[in-house]
Backbone bond lengths (Angstrom), bond angles and torsions (degrees), N, CA, C in turn:
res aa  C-N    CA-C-N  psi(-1)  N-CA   C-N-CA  omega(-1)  CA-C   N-CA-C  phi
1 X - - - 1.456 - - 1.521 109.31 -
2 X 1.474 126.14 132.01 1.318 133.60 160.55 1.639 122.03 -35.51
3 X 1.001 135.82 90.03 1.097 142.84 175.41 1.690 135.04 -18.97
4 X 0.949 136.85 82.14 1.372 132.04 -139.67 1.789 114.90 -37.82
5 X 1.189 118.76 -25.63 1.353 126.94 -144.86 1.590 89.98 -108.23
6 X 1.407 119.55 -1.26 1.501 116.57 -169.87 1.953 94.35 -101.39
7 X 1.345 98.62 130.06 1.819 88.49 -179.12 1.684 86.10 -136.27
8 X 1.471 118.04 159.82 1.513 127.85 165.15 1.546 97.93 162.48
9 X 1.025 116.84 -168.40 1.808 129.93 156.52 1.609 115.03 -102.92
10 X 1.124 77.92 173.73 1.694 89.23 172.10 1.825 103.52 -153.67
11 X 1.410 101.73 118.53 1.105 134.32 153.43 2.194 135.79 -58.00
12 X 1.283 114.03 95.75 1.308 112.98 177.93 1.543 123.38 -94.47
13 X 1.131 143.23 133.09 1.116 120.07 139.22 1.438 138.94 -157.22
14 X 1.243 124.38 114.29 1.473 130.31 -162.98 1.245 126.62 -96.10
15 X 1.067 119.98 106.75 1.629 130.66 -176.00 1.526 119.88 -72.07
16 X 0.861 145.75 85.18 1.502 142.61 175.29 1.679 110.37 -94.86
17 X 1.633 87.04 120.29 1.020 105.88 -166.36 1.833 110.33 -120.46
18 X 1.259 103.58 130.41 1.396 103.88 177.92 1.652 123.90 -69.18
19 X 1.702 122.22 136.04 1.026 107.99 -158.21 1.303 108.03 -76.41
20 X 1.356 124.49 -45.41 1.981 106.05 159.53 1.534 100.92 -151.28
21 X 1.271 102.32 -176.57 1.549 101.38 -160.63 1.676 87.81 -94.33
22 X 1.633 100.66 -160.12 0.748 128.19 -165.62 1.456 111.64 -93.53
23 X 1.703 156.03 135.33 1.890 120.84 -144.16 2.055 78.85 -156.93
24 X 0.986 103.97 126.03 1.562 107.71 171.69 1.544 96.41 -118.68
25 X 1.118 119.13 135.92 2.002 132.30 158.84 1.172 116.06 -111.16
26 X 1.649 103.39 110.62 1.406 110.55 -150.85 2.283 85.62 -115.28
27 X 1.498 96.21 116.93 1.598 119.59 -168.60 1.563 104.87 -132.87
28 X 1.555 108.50 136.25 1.241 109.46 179.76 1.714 116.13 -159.41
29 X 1.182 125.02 85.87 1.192 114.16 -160.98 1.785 112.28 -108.51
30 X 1.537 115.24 156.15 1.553 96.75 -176.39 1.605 105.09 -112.35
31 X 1.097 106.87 -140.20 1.964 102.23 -142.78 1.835 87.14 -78.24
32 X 1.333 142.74 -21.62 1.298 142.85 160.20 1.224 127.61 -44.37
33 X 1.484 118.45 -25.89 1.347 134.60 -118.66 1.458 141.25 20.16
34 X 1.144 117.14 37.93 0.954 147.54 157.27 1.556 125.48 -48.21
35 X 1.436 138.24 127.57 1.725 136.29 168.03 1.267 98.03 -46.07
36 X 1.955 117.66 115.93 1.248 96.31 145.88 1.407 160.58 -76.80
37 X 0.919 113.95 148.05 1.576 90.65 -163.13 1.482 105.87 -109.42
38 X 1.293 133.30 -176.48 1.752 126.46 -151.38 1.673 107.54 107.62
39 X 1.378 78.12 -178.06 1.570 99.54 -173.26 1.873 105.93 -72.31
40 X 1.566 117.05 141.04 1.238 111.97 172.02 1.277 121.45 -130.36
41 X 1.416 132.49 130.31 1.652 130.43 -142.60 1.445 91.16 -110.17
42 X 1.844 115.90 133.73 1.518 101.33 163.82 1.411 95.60 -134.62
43 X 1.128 124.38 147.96 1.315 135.32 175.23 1.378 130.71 -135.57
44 X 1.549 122.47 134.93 1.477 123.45 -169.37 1.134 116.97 -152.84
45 X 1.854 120.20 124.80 1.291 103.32 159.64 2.021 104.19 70.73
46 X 1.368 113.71 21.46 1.526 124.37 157.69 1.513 91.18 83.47
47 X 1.458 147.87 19.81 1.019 148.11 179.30 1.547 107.66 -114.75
48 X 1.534 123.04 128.14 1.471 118.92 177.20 1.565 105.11 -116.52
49 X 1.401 125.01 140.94 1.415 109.30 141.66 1.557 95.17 -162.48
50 X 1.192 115.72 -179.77 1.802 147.04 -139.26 1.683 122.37 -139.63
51 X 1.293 105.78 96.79 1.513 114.42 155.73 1.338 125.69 -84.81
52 X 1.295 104.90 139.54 1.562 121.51 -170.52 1.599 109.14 -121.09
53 X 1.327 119.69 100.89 1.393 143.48 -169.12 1.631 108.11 -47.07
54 X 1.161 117.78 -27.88 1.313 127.82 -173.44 1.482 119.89 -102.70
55 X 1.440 124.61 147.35 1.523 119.35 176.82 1.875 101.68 -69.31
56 X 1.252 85.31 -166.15 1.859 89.67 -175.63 1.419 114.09 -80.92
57 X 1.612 125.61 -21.41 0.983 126.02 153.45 1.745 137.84 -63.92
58 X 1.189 88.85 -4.86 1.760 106.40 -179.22 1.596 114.82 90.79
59 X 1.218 123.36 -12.28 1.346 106.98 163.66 1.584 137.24 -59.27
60 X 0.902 127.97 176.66 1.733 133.43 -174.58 1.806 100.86 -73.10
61 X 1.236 128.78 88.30 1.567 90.24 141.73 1.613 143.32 -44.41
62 X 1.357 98.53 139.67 1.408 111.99 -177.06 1.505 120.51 -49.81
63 X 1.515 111.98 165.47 1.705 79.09 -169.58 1.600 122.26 -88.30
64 X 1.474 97.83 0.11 1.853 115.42 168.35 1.406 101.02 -64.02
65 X 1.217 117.73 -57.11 1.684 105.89 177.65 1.108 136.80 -79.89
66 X 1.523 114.29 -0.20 1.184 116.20 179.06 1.830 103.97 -102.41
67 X 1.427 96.84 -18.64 1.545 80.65 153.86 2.052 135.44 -83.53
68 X 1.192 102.39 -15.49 1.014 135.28 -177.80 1.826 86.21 -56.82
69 X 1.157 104.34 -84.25 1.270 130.76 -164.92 1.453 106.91 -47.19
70 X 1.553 140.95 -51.26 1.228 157.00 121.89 1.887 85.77 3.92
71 X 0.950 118.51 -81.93 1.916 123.85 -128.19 1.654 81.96 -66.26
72 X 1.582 104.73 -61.66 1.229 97.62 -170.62 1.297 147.08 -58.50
73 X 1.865 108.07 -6.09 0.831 112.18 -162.52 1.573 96.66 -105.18
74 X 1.283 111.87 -10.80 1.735 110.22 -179.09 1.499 99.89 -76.90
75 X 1.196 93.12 -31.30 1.974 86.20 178.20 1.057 110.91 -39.10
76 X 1.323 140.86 -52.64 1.084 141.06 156.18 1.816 125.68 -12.75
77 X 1.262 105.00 -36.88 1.637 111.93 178.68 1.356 119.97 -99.93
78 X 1.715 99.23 -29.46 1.316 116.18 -164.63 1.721 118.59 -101.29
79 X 1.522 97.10 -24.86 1.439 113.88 -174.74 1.732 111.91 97.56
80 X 1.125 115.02 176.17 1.514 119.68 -162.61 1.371 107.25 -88.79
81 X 1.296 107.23 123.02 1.374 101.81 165.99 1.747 105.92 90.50
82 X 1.227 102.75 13.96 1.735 103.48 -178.06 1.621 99.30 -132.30
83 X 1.208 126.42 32.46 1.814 137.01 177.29 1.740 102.25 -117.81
84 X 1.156 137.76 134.42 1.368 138.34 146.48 1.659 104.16 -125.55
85 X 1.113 122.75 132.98 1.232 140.28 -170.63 1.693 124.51 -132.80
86 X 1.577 117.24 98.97 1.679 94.67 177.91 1.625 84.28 -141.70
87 X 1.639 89.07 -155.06 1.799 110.73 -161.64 1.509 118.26 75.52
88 X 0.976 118.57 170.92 1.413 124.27 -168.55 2.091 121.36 -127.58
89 X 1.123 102.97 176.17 1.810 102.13 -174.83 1.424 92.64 -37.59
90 X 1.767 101.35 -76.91 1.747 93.40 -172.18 1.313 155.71 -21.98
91 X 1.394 101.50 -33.60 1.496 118.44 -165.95 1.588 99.15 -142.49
92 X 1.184 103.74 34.72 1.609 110.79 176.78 1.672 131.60 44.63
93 X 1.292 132.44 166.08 1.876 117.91 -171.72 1.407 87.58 -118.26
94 X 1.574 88.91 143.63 1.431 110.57 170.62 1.581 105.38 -115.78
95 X 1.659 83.05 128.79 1.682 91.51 162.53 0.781 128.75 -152.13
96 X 1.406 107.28 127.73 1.619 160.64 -173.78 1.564 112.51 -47.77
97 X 1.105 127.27 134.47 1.851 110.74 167.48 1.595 84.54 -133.01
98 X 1.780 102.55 146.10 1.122 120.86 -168.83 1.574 97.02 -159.24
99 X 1.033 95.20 -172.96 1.628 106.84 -171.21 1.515 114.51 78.12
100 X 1.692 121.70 -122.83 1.138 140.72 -173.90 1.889 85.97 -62.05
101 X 0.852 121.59 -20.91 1.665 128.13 -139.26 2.119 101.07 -104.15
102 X 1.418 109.27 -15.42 1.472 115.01 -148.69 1.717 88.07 -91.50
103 X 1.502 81.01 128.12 1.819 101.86 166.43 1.823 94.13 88.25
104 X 1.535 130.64 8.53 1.300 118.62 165.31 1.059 108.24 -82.57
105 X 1.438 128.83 148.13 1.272 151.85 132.96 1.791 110.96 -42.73
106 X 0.997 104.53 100.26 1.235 113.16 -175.53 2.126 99.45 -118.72
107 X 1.512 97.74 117.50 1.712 75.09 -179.57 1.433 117.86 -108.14
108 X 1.273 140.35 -175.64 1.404 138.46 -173.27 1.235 117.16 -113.48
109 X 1.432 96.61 131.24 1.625 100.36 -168.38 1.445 107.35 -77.58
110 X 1.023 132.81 164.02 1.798 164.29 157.34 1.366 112.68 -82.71
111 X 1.517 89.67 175.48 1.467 106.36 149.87 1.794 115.00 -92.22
112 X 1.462 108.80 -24.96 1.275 117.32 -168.35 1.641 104.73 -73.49
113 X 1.387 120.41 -13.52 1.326 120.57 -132.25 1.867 107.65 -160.96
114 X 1.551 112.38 78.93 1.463 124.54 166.41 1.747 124.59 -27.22
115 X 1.532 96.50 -18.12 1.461 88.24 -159.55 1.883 89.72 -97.83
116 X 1.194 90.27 -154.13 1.909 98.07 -165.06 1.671 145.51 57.08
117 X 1.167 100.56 -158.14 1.561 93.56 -174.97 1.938 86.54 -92.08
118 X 1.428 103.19 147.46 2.034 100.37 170.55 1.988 100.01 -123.51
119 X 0.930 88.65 142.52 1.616 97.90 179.04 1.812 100.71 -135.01
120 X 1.523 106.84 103.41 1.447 100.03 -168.18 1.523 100.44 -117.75
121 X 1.567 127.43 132.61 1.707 117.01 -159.10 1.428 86.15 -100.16
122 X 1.694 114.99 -175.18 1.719 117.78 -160.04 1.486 72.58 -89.63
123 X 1.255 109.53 179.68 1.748 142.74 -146.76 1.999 94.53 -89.11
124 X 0.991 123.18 145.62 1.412 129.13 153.49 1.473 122.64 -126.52
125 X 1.348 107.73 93.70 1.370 104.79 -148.55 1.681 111.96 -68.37
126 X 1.692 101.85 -13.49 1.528 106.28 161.10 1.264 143.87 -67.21
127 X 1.417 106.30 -25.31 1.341 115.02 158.03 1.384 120.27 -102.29
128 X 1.669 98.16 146.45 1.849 119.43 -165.66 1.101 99.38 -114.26
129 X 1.405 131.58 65.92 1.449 133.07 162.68 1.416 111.01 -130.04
130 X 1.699 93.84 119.05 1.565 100.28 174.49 1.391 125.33 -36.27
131 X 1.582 125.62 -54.46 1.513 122.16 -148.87 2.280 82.36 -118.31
132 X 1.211 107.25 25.18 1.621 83.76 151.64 0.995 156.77 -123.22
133 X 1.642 104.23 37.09 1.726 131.13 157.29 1.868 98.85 -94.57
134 X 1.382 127.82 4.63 1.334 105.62 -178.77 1.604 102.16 -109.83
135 X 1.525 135.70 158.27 1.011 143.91 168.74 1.656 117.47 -74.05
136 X 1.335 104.96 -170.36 1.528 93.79 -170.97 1.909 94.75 -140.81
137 X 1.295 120.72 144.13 1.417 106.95 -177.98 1.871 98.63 -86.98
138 X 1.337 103.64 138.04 1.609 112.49 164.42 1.280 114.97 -81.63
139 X 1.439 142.67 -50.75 1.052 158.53 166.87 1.196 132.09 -88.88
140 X 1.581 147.38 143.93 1.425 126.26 161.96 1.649 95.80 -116.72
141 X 1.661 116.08 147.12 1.344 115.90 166.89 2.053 101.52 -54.02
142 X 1.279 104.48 156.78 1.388 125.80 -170.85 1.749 97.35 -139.34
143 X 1.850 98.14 120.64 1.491 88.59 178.14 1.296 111.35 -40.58
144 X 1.787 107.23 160.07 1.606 114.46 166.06 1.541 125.34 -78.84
145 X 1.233 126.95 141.20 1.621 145.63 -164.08 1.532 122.91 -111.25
146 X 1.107 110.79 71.01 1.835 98.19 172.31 1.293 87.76 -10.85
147 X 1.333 108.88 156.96 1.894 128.91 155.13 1.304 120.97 -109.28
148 X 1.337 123.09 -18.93 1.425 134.70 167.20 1.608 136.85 -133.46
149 X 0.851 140.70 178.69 1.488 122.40 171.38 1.841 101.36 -104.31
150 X 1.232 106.91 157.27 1.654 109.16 -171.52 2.001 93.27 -124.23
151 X 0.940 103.46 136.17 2.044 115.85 156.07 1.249 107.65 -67.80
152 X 1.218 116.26 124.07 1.732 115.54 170.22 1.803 94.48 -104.97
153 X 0.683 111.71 110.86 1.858 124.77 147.47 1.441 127.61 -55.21
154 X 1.298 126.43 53.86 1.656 121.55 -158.69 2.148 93.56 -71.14
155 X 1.201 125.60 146.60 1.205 121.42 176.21 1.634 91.83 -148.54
156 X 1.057 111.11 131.99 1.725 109.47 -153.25 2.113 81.05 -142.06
157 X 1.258 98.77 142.52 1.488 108.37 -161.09 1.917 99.28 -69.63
158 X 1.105 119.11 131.31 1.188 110.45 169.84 1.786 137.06 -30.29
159 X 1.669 87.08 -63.16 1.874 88.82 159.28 1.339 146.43 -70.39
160 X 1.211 94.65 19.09 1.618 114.61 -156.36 2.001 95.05 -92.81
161 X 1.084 82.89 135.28 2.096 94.01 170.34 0.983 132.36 -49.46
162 X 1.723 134.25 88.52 1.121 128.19 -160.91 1.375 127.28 -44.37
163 X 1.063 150.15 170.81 1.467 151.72 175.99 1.742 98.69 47.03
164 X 0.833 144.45 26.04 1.732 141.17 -157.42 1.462 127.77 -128.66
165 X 2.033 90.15 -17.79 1.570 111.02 -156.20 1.796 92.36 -96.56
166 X 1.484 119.70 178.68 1.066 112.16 163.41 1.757 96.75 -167.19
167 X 1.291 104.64 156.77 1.662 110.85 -178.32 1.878 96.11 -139.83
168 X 1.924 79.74 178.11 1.827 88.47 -141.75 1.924 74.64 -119.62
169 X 1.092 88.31 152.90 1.899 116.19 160.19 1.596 100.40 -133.97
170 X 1.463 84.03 131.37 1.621 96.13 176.60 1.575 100.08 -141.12
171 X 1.567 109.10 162.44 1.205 123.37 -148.72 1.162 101.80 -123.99
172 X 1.833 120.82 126.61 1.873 121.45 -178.02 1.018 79.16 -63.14
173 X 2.213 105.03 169.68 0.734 152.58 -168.63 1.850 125.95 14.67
174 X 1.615 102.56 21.61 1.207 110.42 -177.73 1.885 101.89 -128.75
175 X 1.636 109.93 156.14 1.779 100.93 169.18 1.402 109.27 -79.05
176 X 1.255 128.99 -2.65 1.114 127.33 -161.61 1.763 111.27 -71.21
177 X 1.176 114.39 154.27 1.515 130.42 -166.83 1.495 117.37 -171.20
178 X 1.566 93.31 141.94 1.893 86.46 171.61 1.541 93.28 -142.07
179 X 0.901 116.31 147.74 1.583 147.82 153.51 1.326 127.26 -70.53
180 X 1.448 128.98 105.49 1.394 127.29 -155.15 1.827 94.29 -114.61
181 X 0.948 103.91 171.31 1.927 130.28 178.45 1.205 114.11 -106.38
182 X 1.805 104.90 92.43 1.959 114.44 169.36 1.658 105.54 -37.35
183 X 0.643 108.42 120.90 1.763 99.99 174.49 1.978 100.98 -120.57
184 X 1.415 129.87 132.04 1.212 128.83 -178.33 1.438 119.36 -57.00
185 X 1.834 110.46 -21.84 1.582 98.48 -148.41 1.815 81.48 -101.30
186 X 1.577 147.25 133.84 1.238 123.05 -157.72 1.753 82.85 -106.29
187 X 1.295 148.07 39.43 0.900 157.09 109.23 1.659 124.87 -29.28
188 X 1.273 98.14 -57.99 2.004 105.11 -171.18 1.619 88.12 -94.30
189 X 1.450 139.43 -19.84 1.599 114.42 173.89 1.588 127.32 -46.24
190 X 1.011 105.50 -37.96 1.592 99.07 178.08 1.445 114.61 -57.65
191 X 1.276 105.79 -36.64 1.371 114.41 -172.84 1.185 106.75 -52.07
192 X 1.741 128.70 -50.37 1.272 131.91 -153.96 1.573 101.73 -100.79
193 X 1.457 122.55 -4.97 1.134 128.31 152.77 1.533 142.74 -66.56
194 X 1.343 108.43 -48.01 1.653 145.50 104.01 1.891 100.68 26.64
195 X 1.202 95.48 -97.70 1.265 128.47 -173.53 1.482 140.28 -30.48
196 X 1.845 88.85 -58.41 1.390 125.11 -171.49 1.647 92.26 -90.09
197 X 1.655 131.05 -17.19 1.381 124.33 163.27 1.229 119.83 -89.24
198 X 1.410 112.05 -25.94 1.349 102.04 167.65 1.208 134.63 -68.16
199 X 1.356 106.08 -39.74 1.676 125.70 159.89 1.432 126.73 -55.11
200 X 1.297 123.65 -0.13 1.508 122.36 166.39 1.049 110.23 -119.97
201 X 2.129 132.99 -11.01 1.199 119.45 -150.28 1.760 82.50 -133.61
202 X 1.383 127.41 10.54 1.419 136.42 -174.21 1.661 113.10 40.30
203 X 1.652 105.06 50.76 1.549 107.18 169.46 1.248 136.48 -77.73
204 X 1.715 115.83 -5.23 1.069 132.26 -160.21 1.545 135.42 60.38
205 X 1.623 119.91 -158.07 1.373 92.94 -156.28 1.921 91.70 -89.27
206 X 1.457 109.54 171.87 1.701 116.11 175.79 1.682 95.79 -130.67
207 X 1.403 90.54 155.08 1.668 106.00 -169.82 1.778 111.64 -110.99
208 X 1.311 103.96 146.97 1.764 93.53 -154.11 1.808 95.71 -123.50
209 X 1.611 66.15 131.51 2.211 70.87 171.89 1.478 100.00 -106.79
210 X 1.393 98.08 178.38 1.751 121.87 166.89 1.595 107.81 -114.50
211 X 1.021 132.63 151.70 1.528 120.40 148.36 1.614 124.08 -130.07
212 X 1.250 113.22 128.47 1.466 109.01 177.40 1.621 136.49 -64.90
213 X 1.455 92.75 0.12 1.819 108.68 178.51 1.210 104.24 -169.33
214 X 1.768 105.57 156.04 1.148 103.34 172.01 1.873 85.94 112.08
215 X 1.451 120.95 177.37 1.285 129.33 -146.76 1.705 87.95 -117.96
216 X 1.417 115.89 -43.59 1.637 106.77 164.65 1.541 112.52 -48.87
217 X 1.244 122.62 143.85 1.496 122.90 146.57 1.011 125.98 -120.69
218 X 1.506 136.62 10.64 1.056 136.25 147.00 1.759 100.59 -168.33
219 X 1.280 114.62 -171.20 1.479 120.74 -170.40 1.607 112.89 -166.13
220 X 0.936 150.75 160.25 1.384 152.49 177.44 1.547 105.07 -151.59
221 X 1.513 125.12 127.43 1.317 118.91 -162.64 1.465 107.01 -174.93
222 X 1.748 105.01 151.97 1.554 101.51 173.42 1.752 84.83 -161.94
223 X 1.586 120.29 -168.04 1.786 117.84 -125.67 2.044 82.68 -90.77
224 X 1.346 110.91 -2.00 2.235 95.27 176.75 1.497 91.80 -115.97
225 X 1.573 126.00 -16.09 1.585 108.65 -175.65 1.232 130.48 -101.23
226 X 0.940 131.85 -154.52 1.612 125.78 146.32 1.473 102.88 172.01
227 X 0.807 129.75 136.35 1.820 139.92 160.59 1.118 128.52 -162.43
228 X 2.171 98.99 130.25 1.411 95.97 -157.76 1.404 88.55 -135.06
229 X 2.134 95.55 150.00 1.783 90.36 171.14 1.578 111.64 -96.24
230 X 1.535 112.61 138.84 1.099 107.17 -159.71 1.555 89.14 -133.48
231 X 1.674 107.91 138.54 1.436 133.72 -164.33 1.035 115.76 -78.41
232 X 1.867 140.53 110.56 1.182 132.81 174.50 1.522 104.02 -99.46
233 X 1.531 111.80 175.38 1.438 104.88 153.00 1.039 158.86 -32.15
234 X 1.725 95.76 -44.43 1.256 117.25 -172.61 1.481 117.31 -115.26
235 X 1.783 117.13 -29.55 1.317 122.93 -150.10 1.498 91.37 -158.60
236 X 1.359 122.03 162.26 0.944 145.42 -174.74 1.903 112.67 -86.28
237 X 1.143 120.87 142.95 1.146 109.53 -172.81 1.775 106.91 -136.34
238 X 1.439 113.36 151.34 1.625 92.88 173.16 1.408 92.52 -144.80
239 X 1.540 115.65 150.27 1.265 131.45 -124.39 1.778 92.61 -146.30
240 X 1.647 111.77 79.49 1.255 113.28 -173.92 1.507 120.54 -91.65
């Protein structure tokens, strides 16, 4: 228990960050090897639409605008502000989904295979290769990974109702939040700490020890979590 005579705040905050997004390299060359240029079909999620490499006069956009033109137009599938797009003809464009979109598993469609993102280039009727109007994924999103463990400092007001109280973890650059259960004995906190992460981030259930020595006093944990309350001098500490 927090010591009556100890007063201040305590400050949390945990960043979870996805380990990378999701990365398509979208390449298409014709019997020259040459960028083709033409109309280019992408489709997702029962939604179709079409970039056209060239201005209205038929020349090449540049490759700043033709990435430009690319980003904005996936918005369309992806939503605003969830497209990053660079590289050039030569070395092909990569694009990135981020935003609402970062740390999904997004997979790539085929010919074999209806589902995913499809990136289909205009036709070369000189070349006879099955899969070279389709793109290739560079990257796959990879669930997201705490990167470190953080100290939580819970300091819960002396007069306050045991088992009754509850505090919030909230997450940069996301609305997301959960609300956890003060519990008196700081033994069963992990547990309910535990819990309330597994339940938003679908980690499943974690298994809880006690220990009779040593600076841990108990822990609750399974192979993405871990949280342990760990004994200071003065105050209680939990160790996510």
């Amino acid at each position: 228990m927090v010591d009556p005579s100890v007063s201040g705040t305590a400050d949390l905050k945990i960043v979870f960050s996805p380990v990378e997004n999701s990365k398509f390299k979208l390449t298409a060359t014709d019997s020259n090897g040459l960028f083709r240029e033409g109309i280019y079909a992408f489709e997702y999620n029962g939604k179709t639409l079409s970039v056209d490499t060239r201005t209205l006069s038929g020349e090449p956009l540049d490759d700043l605008g033709l990435s430009e033109r690319i980003a904005v137009s996936l918005e369309t599938l992806f939503g605003s502000g969830n497209v990053l797009v660079s590289g050039d003809r030569a070395n092909g464009f990569s694009i990135e989904l981020i935003g609402t979109f970062a740390g999904l598993d997004v997979p790539l469609g085929n010919v074999q295979s209806a589902d995913g993102f499809k990136m289909i280039a205009p036709s070369d009727p000189s070349l006879d290769h099955a899969q070279s109007d389709w793109s290739s994924v560079v990257s796959q999103a990879t669930q997201g990974l705490a990167s470190a463990s953080y100290n939580v400092v819970v300091d819960r007001p002396y007069s306050a109702t045991k088992n009754a109280d509850s505090f919030r973890l909230t997450f940069a650059n996301t609305p997301r939040y959960i609300d956890i259960k003060f519990v008196d004995n700081q033994t069963s906190q992990p547990r309910q700490i535990y819990d309330a992460l597994a339940k938003m981030f679908d980690l499943g259930a974690g298994t809880t020890k006690q220990y009779s020595s040593g600076s841990v006093l108990s822990s609750t944990s399974s192979a993405n979590l871990s949280v342990k309350a760990i004994q200071s001098p003065v105050i209680d500490k939990f160790s996510v």
